[in-house]
CHARMM-style PDB file with segment names, atoms N, HN, CA, C and O in Angstrom:
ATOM      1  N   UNK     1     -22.735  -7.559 -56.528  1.00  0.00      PROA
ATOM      2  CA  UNK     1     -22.267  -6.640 -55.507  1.00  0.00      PROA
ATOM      3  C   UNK     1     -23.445  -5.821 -55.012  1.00  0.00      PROA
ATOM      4  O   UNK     1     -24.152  -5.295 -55.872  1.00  0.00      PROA
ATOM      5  N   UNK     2     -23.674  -5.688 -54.024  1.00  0.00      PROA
ATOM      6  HN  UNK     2     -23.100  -6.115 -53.326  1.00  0.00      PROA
ATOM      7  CA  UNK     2     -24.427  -4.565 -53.369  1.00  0.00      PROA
ATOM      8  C   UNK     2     -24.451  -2.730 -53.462  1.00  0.00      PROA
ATOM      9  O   UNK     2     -23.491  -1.963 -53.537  1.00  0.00      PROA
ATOM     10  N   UNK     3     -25.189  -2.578 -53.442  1.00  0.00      PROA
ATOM     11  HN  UNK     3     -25.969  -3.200 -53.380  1.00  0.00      PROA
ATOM     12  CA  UNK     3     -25.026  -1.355 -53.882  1.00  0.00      PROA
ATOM     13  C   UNK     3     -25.555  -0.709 -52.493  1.00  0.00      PROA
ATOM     14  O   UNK     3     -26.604  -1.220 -52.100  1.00  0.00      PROA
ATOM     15  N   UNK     4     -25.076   0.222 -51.753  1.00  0.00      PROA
ATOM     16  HN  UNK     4     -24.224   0.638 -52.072  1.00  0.00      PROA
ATOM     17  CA  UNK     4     -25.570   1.275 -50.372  1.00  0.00      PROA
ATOM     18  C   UNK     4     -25.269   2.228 -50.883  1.00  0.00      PROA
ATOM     19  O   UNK     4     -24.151   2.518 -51.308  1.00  0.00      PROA
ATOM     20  N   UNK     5     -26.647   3.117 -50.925  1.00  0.00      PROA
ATOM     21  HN  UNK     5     -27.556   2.881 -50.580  1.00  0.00      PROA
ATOM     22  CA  UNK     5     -26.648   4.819 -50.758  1.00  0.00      PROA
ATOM     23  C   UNK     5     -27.063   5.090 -49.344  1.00  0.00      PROA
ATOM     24  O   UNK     5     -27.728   4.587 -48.438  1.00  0.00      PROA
ATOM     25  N   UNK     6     -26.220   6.303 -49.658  1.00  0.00      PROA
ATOM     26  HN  UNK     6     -25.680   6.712 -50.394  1.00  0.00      PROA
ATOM     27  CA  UNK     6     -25.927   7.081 -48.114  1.00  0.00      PROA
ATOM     28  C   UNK     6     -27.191   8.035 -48.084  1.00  0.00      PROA
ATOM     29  O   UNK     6     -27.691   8.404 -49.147  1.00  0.00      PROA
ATOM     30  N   UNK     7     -27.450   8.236 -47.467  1.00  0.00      PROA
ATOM     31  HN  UNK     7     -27.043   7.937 -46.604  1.00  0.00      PROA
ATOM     32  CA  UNK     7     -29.129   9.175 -47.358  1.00  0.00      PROA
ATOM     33  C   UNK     7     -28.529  10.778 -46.748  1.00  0.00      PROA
ATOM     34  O   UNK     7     -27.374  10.526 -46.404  1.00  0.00      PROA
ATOM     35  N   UNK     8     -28.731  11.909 -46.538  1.00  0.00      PROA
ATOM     36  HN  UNK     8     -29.669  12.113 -46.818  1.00  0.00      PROA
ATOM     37  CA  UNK     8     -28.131  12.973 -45.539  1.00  0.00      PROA
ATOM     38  C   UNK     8     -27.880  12.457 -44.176  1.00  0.00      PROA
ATOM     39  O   UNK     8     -26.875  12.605 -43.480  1.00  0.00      PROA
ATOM     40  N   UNK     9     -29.191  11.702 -43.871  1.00  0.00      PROA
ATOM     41  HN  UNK     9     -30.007  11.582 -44.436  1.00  0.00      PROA
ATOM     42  CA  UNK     9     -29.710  11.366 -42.435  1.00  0.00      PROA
ATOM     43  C   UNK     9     -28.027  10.455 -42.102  1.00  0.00      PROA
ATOM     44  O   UNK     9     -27.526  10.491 -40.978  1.00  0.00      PROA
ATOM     45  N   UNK    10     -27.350   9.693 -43.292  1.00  0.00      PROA
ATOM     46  HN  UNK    10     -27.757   9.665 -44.205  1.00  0.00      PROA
ATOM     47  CA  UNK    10     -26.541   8.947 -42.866  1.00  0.00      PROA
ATOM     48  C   UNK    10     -26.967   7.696 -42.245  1.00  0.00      PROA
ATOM     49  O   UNK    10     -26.559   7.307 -41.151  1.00  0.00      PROA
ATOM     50  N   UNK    11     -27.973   6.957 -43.135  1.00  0.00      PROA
ATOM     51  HN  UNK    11     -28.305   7.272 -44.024  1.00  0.00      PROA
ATOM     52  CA  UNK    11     -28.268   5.665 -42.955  1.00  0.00      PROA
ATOM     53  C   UNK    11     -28.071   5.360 -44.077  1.00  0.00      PROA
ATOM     54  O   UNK    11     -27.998   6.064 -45.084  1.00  0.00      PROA
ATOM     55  N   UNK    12     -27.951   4.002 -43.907  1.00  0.00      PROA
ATOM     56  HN  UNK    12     -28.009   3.430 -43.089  1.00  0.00      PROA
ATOM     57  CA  UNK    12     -27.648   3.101 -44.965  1.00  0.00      PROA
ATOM     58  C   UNK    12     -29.114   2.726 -45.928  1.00  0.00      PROA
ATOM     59  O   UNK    12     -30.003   2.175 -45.278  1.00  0.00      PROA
ATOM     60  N   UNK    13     -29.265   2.863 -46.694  1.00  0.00      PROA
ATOM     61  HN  UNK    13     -28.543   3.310 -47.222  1.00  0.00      PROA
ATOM     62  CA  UNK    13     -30.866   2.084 -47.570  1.00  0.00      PROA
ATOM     63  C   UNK    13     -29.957   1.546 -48.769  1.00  0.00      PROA
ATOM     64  O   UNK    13     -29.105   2.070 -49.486  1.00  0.00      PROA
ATOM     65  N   UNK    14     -30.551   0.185 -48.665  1.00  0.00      PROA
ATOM     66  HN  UNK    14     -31.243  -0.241 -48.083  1.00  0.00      PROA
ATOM     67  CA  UNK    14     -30.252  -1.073 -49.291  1.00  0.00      PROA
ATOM     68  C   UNK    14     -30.571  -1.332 -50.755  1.00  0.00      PROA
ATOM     69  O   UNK    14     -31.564  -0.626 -50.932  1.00  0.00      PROA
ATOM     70  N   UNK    15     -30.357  -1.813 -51.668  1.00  0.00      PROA
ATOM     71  HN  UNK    15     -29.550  -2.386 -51.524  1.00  0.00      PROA
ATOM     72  CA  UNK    15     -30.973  -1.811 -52.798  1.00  0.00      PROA
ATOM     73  C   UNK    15     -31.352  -3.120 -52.957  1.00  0.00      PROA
ATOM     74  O   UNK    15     -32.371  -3.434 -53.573  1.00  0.00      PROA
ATOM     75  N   UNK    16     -30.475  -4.041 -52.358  1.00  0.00      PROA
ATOM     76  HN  UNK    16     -29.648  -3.786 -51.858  1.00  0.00      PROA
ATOM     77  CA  UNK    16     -30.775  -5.241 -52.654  1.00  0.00      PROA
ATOM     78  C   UNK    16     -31.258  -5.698 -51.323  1.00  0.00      PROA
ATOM     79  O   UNK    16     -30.674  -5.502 -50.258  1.00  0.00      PROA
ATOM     80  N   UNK    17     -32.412  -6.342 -51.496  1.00  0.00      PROA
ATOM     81  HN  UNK    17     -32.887  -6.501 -52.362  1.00  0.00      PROA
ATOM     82  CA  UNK    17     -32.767  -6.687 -49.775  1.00  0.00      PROA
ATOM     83  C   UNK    17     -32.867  -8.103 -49.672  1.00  0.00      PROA
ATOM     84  O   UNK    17     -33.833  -8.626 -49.118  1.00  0.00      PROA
ATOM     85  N   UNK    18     -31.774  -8.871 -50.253  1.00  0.00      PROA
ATOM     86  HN  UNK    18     -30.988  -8.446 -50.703  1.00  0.00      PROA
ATOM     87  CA  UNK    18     -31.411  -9.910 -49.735  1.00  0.00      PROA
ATOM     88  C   UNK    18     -29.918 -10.659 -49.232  1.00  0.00      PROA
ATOM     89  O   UNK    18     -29.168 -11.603 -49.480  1.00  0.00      PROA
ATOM     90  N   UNK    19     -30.092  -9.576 -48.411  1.00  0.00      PROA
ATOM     91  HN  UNK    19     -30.702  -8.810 -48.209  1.00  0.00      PROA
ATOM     92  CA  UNK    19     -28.580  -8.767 -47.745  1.00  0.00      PROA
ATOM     93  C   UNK    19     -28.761 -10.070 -46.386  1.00  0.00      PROA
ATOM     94  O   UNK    19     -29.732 -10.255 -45.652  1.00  0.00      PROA
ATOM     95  N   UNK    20     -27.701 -10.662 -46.422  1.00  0.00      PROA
ATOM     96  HN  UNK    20     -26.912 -10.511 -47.018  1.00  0.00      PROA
ATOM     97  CA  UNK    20     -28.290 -11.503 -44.931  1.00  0.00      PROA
ATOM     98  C   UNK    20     -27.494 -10.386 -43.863  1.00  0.00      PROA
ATOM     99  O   UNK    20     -26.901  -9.342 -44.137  1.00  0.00      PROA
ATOM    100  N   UNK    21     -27.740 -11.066 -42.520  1.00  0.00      PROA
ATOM    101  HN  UNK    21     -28.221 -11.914 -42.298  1.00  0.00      PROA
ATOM    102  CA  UNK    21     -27.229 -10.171 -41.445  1.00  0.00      PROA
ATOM    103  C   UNK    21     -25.587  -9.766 -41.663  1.00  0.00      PROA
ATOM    104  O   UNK    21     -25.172  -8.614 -41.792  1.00  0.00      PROA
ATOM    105  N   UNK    22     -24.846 -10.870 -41.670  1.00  0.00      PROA
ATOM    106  HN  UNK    22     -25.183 -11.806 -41.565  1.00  0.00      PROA
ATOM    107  CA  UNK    22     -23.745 -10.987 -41.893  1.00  0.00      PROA
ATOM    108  C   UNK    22     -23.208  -9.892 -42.588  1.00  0.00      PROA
ATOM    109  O   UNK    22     -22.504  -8.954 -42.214  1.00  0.00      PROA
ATOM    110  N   UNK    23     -23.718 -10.224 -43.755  1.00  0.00      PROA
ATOM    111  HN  UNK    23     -24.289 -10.986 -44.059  1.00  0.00      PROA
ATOM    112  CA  UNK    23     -23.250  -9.325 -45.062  1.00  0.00      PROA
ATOM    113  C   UNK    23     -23.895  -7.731 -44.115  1.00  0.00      PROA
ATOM    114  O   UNK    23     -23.048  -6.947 -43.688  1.00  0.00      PROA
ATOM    115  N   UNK    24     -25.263  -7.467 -43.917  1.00  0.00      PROA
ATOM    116  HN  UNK    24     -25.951  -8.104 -44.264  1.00  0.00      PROA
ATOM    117  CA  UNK    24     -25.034  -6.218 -43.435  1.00  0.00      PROA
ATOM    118  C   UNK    24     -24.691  -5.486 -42.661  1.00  0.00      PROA
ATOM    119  O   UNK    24     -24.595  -4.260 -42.710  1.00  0.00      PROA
ATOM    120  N   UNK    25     -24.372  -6.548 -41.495  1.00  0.00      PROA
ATOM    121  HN  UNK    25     -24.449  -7.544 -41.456  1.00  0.00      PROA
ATOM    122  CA  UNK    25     -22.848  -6.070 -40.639  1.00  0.00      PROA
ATOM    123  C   UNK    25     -21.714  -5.368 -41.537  1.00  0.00      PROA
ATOM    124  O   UNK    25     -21.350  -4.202 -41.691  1.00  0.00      PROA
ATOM    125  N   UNK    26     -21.379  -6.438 -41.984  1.00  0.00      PROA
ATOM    126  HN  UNK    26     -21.675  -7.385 -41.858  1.00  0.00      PROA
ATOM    127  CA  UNK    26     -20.362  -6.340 -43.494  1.00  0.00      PROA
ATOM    128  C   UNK    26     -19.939  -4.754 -44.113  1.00  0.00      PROA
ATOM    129  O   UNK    26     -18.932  -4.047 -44.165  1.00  0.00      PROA
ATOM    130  N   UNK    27     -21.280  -4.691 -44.509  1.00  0.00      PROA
ATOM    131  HN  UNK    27     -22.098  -5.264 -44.467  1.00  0.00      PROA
ATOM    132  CA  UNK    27     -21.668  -3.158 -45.237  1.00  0.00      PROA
ATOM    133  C   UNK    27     -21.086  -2.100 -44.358  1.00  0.00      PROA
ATOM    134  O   UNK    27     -20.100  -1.409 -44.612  1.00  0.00      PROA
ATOM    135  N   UNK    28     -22.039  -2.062 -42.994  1.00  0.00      PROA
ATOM    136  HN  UNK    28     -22.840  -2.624 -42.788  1.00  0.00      PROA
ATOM    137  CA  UNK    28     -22.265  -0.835 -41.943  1.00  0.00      PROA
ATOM    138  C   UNK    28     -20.237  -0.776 -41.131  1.00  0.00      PROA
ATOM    139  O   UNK    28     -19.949   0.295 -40.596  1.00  0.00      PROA
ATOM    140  N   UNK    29     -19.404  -1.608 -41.137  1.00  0.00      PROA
ATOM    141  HN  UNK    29     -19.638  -2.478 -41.572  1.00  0.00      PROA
ATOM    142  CA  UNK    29     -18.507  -1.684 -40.968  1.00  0.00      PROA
ATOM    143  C   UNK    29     -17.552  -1.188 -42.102  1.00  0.00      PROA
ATOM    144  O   UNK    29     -16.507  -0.650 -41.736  1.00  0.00      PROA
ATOM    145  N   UNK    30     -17.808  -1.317 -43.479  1.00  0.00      PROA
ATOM    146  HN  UNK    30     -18.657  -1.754 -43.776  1.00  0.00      PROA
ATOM    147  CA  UNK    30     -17.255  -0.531 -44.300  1.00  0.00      PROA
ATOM    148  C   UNK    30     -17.632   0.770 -44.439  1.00  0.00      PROA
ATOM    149  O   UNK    30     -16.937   1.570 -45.066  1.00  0.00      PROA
ATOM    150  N   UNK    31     -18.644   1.057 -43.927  1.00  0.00      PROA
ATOM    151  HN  UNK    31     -19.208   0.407 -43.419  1.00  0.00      PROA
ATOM    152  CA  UNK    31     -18.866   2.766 -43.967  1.00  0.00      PROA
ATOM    153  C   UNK    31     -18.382   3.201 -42.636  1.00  0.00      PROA
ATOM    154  O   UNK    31     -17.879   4.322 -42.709  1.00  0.00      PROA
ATOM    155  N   UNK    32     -18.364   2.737 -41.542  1.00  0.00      PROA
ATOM    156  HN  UNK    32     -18.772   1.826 -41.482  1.00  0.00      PROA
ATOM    157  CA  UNK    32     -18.046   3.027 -40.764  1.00  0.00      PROA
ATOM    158  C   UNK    32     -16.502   3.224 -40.762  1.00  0.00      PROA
ATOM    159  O   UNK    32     -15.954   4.221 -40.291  1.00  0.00      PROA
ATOM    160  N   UNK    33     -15.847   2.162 -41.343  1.00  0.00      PROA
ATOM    161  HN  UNK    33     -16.292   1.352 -41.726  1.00  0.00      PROA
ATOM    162  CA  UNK    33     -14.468   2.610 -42.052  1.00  0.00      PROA
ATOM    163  C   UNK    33     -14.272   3.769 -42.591  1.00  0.00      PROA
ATOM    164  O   UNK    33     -13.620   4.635 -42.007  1.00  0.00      PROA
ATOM    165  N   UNK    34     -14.844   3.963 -43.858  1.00  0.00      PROA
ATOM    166  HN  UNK    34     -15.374   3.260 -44.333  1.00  0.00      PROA
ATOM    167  CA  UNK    34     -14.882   5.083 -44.858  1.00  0.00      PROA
ATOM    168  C   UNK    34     -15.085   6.181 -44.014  1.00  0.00      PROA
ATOM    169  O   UNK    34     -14.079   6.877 -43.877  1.00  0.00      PROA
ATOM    170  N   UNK    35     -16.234   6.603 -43.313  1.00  0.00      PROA
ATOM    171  HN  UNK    35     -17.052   6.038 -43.424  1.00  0.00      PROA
ATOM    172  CA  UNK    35     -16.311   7.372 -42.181  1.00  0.00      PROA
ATOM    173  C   UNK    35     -15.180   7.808 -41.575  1.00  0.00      PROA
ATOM    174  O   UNK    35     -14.925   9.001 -41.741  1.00  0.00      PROA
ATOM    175  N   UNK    36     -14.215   6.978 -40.725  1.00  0.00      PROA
ATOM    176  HN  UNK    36     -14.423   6.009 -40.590  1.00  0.00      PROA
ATOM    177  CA  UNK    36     -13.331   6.923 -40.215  1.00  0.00      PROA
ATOM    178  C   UNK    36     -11.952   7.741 -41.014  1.00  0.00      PROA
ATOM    179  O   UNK    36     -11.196   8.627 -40.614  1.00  0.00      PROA
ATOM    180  N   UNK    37     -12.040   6.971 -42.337  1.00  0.00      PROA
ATOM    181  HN  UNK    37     -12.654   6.252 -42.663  1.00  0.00      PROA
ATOM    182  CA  UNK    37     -10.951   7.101 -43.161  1.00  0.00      PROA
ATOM    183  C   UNK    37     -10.820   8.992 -43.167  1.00  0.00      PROA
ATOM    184  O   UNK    37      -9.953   9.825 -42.905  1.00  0.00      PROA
ATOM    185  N   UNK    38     -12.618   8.982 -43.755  1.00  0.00      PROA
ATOM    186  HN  UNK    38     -13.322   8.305 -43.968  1.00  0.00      PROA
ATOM    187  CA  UNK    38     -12.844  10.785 -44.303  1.00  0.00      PROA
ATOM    188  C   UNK    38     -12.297  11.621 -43.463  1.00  0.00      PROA
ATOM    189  O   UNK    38     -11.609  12.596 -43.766  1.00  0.00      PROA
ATOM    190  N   UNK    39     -12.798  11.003 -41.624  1.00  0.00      PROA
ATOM    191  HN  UNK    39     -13.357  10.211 -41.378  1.00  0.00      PROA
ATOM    192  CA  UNK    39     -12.577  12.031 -40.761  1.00  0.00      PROA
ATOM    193  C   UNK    39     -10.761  12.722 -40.746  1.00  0.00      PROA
ATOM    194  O   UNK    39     -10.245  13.832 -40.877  1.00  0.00      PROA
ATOM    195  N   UNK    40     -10.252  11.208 -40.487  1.00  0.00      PROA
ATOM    196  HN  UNK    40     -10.671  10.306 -40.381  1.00  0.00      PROA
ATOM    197  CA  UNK    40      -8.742  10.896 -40.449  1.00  0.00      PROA
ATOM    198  C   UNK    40      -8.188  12.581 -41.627  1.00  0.00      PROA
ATOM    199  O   UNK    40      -7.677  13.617 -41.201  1.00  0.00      PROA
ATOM    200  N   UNK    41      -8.500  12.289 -42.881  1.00  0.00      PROA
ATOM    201  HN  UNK    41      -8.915  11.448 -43.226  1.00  0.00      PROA
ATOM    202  CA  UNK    41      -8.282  13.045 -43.376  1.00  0.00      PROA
ATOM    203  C   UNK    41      -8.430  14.362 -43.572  1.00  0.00      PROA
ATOM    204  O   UNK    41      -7.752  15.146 -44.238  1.00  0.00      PROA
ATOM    205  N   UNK    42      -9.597  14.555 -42.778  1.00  0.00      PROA
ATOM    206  HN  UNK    42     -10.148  13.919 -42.237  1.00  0.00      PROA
ATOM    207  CA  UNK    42     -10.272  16.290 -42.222  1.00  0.00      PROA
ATOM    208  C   UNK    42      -9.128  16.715 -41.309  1.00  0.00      PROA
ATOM    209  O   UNK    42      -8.677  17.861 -41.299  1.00  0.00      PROA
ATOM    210  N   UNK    43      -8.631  15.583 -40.439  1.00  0.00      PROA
ATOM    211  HN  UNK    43      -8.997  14.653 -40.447  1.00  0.00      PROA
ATOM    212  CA  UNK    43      -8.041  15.771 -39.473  1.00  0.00      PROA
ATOM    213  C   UNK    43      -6.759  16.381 -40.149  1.00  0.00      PROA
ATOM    214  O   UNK    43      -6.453  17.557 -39.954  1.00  0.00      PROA
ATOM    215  N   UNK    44      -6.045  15.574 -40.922  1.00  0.00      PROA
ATOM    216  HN  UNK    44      -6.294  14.618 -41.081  1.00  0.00      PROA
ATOM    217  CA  UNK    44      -4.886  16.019 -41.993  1.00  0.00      PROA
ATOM    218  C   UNK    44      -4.901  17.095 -41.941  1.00  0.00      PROA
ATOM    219  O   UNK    44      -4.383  17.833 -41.103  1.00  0.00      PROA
ATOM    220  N   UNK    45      -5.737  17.434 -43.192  1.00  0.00      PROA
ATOM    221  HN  UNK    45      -6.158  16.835 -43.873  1.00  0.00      PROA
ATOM    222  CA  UNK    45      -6.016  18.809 -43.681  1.00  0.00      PROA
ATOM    223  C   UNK    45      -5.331  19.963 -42.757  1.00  0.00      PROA
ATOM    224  O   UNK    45      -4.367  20.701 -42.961  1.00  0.00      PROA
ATOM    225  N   UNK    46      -6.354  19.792 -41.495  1.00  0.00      PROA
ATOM    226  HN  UNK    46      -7.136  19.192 -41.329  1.00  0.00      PROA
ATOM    227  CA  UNK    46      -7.125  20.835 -40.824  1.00  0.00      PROA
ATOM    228  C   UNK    46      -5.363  20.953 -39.911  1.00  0.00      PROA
ATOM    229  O   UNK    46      -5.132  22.031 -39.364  1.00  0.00      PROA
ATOM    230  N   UNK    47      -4.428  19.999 -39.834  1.00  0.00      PROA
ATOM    231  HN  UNK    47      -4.616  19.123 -40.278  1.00  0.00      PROA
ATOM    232  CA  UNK    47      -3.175  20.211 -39.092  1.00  0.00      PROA
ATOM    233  C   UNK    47      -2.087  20.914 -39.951  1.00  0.00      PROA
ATOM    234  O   UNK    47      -1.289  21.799 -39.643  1.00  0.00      PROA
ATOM    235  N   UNK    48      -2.371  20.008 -41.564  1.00  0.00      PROA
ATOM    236  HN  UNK    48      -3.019  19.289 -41.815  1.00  0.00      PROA
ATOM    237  CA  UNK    48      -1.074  20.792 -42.074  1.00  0.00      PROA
ATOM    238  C   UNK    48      -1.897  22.544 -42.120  1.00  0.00      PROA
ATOM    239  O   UNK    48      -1.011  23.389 -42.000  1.00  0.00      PROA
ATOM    240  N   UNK    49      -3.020  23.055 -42.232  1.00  0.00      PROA
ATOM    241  HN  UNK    49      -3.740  22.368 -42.330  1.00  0.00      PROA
ATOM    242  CA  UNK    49      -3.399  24.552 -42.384  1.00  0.00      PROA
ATOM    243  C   UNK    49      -2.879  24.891 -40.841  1.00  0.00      PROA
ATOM    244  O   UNK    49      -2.537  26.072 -40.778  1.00  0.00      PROA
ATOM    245  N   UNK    50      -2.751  24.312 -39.805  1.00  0.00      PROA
ATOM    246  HN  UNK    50      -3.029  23.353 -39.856  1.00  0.00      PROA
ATOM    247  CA  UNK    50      -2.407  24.944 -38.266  1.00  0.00      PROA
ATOM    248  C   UNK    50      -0.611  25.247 -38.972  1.00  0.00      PROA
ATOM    249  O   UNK    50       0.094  26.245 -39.120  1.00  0.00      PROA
ATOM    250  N   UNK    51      -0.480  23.943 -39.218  1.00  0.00      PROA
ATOM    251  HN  UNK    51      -1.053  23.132 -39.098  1.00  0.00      PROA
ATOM    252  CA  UNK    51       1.184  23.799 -39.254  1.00  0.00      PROA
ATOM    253  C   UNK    51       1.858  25.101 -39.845  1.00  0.00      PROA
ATOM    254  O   UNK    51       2.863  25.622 -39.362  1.00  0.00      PROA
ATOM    255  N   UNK    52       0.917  25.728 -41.368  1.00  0.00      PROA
ATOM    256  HN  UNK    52       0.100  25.305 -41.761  1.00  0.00      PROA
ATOM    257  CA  UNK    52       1.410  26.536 -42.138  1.00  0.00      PROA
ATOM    258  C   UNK    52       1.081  28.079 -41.275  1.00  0.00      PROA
ATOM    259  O   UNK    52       1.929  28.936 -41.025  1.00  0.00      PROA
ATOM    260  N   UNK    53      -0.360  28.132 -40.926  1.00  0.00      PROA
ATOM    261  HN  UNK    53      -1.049  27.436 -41.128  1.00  0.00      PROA
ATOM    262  CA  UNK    53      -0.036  29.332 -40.071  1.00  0.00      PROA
ATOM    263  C   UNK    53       1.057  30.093 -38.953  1.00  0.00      PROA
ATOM    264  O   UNK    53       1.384  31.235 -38.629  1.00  0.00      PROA
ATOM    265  N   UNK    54       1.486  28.238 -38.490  1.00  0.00      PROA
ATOM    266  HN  UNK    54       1.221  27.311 -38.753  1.00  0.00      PROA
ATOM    267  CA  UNK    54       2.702  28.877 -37.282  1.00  0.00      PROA
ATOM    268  C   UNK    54       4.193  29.324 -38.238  1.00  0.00      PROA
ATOM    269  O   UNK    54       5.074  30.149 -37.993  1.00  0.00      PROA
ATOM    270  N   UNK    55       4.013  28.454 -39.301  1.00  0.00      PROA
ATOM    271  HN  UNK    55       3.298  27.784 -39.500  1.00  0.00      PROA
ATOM    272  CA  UNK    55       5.448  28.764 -39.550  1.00  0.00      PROA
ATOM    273  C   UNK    55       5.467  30.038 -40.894  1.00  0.00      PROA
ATOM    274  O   UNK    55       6.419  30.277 -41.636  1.00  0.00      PROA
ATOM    275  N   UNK    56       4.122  30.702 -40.896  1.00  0.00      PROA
ATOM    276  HN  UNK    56       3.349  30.508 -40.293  1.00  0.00      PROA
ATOM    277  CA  UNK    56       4.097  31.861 -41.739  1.00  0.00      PROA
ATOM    278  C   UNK    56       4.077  32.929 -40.058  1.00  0.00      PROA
ATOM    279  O   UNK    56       4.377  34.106 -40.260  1.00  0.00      PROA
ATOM    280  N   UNK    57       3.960  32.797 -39.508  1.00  0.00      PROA
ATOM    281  HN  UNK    57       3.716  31.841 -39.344  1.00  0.00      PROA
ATOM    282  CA  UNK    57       3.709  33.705 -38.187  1.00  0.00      PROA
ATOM    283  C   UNK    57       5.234  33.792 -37.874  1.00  0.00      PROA
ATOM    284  O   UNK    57       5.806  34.879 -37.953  1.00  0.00      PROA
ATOM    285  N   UNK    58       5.914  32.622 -37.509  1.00  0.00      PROA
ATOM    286  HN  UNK    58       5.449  31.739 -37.445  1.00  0.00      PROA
ATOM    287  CA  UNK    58       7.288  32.416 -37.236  1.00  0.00      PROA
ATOM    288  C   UNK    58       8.061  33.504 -38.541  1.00  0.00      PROA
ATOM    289  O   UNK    58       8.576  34.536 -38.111  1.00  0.00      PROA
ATOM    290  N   UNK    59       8.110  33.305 -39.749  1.00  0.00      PROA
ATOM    291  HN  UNK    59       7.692  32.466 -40.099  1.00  0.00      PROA
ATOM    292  CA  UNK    59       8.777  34.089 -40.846  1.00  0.00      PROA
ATOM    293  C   UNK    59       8.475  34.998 -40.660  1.00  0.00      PROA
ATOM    294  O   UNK    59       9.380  35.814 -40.832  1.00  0.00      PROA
ATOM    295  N   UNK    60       7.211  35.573 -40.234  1.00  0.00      PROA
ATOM    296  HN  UNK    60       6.476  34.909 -40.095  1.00  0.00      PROA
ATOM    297  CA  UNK    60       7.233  37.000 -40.117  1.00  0.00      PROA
ATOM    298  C   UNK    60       7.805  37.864 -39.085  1.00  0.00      PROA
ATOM    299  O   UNK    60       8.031  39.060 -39.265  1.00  0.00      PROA
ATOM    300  N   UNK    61       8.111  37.015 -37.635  1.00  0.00      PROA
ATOM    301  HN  UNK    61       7.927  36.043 -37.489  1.00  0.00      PROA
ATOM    302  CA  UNK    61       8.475  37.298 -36.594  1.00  0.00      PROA
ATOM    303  C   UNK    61      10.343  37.798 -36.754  1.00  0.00      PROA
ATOM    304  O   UNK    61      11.040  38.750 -36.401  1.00  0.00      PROA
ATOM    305  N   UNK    62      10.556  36.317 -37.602  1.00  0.00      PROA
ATOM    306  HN  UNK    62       9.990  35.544 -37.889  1.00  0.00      PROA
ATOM    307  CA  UNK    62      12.014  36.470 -38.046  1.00  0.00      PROA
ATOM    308  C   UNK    62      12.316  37.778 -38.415  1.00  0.00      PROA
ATOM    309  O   UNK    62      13.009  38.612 -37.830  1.00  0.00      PROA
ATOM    310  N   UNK    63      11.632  37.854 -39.589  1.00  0.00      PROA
ATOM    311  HN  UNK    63      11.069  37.177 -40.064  1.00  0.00      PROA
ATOM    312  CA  UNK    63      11.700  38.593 -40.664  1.00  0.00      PROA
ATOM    313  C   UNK    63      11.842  40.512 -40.089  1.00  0.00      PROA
ATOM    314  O   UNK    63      12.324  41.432 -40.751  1.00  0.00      PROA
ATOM    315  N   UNK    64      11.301  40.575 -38.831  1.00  0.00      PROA
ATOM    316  HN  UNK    64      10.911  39.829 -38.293  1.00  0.00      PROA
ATOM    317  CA  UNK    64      10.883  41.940 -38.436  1.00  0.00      PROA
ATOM    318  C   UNK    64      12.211  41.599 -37.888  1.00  0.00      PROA
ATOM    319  O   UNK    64      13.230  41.765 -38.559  1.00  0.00      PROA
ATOM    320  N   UNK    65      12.229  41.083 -36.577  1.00  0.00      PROA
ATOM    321  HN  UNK    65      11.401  40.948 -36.032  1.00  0.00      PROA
ATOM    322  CA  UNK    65      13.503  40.498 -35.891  1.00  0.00      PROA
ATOM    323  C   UNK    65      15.116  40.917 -36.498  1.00  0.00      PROA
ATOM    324  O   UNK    65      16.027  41.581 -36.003  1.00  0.00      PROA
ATOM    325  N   UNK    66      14.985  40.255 -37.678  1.00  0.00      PROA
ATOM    326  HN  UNK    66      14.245  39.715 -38.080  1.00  0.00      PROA
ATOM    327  CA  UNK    66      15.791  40.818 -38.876  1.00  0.00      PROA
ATOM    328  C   UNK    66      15.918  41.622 -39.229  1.00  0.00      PROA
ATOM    329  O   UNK    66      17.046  41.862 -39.661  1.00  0.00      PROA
ATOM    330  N   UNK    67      14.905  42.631 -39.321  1.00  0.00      PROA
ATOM    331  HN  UNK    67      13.989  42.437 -38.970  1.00  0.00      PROA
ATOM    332  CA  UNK    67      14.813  44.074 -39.646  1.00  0.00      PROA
ATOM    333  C   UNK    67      15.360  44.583 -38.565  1.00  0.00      PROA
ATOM    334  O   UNK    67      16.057  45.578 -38.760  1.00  0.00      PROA
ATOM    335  N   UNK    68      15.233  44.113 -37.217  1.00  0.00      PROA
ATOM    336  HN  UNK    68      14.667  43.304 -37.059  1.00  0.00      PROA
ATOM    337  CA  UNK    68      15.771  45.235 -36.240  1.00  0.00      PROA
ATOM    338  C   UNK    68      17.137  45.618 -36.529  1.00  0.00      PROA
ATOM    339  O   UNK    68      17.679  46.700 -36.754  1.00  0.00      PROA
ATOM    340  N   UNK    69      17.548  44.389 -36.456  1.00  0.00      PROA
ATOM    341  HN  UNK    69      17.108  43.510 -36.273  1.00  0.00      PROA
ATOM    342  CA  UNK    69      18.711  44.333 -36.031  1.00  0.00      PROA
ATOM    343  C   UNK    69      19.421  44.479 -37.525  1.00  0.00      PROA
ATOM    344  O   UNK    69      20.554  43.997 -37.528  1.00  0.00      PROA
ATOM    345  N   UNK    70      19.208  44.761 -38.166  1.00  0.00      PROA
ATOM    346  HN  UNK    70      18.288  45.153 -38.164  1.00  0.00      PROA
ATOM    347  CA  UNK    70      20.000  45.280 -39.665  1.00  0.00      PROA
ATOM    348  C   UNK    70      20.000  46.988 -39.768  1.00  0.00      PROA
ATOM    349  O   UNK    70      18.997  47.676 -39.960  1.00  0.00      PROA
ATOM    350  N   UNK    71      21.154  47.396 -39.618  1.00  0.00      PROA
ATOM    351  HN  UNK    71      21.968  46.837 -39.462  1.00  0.00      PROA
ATOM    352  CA  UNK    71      21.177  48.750 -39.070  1.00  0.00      PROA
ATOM    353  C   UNK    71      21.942  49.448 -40.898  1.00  0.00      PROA
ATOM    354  OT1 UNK    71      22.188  50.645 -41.047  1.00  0.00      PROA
TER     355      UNK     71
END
């Protein structure tokens, strides 16, 4: 199996350099996946934290709302 480390720069450096083209298509398409996958999941994240702010904003809105009108 091949082994790819990721550098900061985000290039690929090879360990084994008798990688034919194929295969390092191969490679740069699975990181480019993985890439993909990570972002996908930033993306997650970053909606359910929107999701929870509206509906802690919403409870609080209730919540006063509620207060008014409880005499």
């Amino acid at each position: 199996m091949n082994t790819v480390h990721i550098n900061h720069n985000a290039t690929p450096t090879y360990l084994n350099e008798s990688l034919t083209p194929m295969s390092m298509n191969e490679e740069l398409v699975r990181i480019r996946i993985q890439e993909a996958q990570r972002f996908a999941e930033e993306q997650r994240m970053a909606n359910r934290l929107a999701s929870a702010q509206r509906w802690r904003r919403l409870a609080r809105w209730a919540g006063r709302r509620a207060a008014r009108f409880d005499l």
